[in-house]
Structures are given as C-alpha cells and as structure tokens.
N, C-alpha and C positions, 0 to 999 in steps of 0.2 A: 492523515492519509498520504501516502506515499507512493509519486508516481515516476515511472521510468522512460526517459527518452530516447529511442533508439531512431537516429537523422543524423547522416552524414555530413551535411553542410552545416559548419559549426555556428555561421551566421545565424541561418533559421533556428537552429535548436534553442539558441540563445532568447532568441526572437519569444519562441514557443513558452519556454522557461519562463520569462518575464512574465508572459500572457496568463501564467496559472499559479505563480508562487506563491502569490498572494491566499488560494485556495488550497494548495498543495506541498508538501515536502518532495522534492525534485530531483533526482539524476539522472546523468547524462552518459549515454553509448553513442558512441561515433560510428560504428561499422556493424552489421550483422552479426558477425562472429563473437565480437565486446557485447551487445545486446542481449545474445543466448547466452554470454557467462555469467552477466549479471543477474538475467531474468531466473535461471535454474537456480539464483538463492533463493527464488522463490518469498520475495518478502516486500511486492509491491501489489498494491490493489488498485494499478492498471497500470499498461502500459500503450504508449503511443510508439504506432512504427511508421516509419516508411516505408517505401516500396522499393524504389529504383538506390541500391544501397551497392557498394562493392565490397569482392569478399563473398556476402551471403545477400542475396536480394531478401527483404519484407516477408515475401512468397515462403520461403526456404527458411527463413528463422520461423515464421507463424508456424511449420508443418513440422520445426524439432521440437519448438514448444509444447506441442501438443502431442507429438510420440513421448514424449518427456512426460506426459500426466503433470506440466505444468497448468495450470486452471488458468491463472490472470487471466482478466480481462483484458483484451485489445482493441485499442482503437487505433485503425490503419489512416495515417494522415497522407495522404500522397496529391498530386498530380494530375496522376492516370484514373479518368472521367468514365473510361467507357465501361457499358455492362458486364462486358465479358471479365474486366480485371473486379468489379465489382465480387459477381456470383463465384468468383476462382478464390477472393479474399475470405469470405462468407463463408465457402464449403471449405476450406483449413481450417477455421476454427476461428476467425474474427468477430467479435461483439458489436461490431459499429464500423462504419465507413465514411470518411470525411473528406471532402475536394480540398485541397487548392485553391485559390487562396483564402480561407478561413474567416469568420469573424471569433473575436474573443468569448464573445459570450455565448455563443452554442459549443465552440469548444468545452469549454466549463461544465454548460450543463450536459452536453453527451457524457462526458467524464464521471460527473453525479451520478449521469442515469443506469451505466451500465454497472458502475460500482455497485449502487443499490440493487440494483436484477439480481447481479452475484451473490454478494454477502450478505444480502436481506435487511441488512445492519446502518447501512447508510443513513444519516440526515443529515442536511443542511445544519442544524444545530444544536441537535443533543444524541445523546447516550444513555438507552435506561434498560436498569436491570435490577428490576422490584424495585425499591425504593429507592437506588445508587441511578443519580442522574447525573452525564457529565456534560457541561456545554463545553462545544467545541468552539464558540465564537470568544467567550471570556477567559475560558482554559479554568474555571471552577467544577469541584466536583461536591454534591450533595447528598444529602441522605436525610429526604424527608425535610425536615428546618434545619437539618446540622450541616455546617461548612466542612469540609475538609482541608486538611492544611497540605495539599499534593504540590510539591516544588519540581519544577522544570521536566525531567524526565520521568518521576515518578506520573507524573499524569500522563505523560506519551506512552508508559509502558502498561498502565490500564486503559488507556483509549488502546491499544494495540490487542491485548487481551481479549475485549469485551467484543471486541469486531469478529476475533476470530475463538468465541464461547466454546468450552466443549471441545476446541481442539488442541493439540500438544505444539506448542510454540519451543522449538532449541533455544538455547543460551546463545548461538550462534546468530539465528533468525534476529531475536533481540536486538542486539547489538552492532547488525549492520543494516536494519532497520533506522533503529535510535540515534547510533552513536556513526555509524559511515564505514564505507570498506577502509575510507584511510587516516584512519582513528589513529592518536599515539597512543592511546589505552589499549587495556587487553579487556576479553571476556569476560574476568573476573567483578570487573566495575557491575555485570546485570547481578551479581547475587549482592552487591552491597545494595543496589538500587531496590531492588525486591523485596530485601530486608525490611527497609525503612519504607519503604509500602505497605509492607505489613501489619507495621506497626501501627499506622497511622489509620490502617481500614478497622482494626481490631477495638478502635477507640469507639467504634458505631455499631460490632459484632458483624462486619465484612470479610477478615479476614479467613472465615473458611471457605471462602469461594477459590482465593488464590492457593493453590495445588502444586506442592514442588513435586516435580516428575524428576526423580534421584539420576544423577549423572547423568539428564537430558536437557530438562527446561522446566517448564511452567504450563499451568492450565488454566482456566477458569471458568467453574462447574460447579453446576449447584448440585451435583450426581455423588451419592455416598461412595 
C-alpha cells in the first residue's frame, strides 16, 4: 500500500513518514502544487494532506483533486481544530479528519480504515482471490497448499493488481507505483516483471487472470 504526503514542514513530514513506514510504502510533497502533481498519477491508496500549505492551501488541492475525478482517499492532517474548517474539509471531498498533534496508532488505523471503505480490498493481512492468497505480513503468496515462488516486485505488482481487480492499471501507474518517479530504469522493466509473473502463476493455472491490455497496461479479471 502506497501512501502520499503532502506537509510543508519537512521536519514533520519526516516525523509522519517514520510514523507509518513500517505499514506503508511512502512519498513525500512539500507544497500543494508538488502534491496535485503527484496525486493526479493517481497511484496511491491514500493520501495525507495538510491544510495550512503555501502555493495551494490543503483546501485548494482536496477541491482539484476532486474536479480531477482523482478518487484517493484523504486524510486531512492539520492543526486547524475548529468545526467550521472540519465540515469545509468533509464537503470537498475528505475521507477522514485528524488534529494535531496525533498519536501513531490511530493515524495507522484511520489510514486502514479509509483505505478499506474505498477499495473494499483492504486487510491487515492477506489478499484472496479464489484460492490465490497473498499475505501481506510475510510477502508469501499461495494457492491452496502450493507456495509460489513471487520475488521482490513480482509480488508488489500482484498485491497491486489484485487491489485494484477489474480495473486497467498503465505500464506508467506500474512503475511509479513500484519502482519511483526517480527510477534510473525505464518503463520497460513492468513488461519483463509481468513476464516472469506469469510464468510463475501459470505453474498453479493463475495466469489467465493477468490480462495484457495491448499498448496500455494490465488487468486482473476473471471476466472472459
């Protein structure tokens, strides 16, 4: 799971970061304006904003996000206590709302909570789909009694899939999902990676789920 920080004060974000890595894969937006460029790759499943941000206030990125038919989840981390910046956050389009100064552990699980509302897809520690079960705590994936042999990214790019079932994932999404906007690899690396996914689901009769969508990306669908 992959979440996005959008907080100006590079202290706290850091702070933040540390607070959820351990649950999360993590990046970081410094300013509102860096926040919406990131968030409109649209390849994280949540995102933490502030409010009081220069350049674009919290307010102002939640309201592009959302004329954008960007979906993520947000949870607004701020400060600003009162009801009114509350219901103003809510009615843009926020999932959650969290004060200042925060503990660790409800950060985490509003994080959980709103993921799972979204994607439907969330748990704590697995992944199932028919008999293709992936845990997320040991990084194993299963089929019934059979192990699979899924290496490093091969399993992030089926826990990636399986989250997002049924829908058309780019080669693009992939890859700066997986691998980082500041990769020294190219794009090409998701089709070797997919490749040898393939291979290796086909060993259990999995591999007609994974669905090459020609000159775009990938799917994963039990849909003829």
């Amino acid at each position: 799971m992959k979440v996005l920080i959008v907080e100006d004060d590079k202290i706290l974000s850091k702070t933040i970061m540390q607070c959820i890595e351990k649950d999360f894969s993590v990046e970081q937006a410094f300013d509102g304006e860096e926040g919406v460029l990131y968030a409109k790759q649209d390849i994280y499943d949540a995102i933490i904003l502030d409010l009081m941000m220069p350049i674009m206030s919290g307010y102002e990125v939640l309201e592009e996000l959302r004329k954008a038919k960007i979906n993520t989840p947000v949870l607004i981390l701020t400060a600003k206590d009162g009801l009114d910046d509350k219901l103003k956050g809510f009615n843009l389009g926020a999932d959650d709302y969290l004060v200042k100064p925060f503990e660790r552990e409800e950060l985490i699980a509003r994080l959980k909570a709103i993921i799972r509302r979204t994607s439907g897809t969330y748990n704590e520690d697995t992944l199932i789909f028919d008999d293709l079960c992936l845990n997320l705590q040991n990084r194993q994936a299963t089929v019934g009694d059979k192990k699979l042999n899924l290496q490093g990214k091969q399993f992030d790019i089926l826990e990636y899939l399986l989250n997002y079932k049924n829908t058309i994932i780019t080669k693009n999404q992939i890859f700066d999902k997986i691998w980082g906007f500041d990769s020294e690899t190219t794009t090409n690396v998701v089709e070797v990676y997919a490749s040898t996914l393939r291979k290796e689901l086909k060993k259990v009769g999995y591999e007609k789920y994974l669905k090459t969508v020609r000159n775009v990306g990938y799917i994963w669908s039990s849909e003829e």
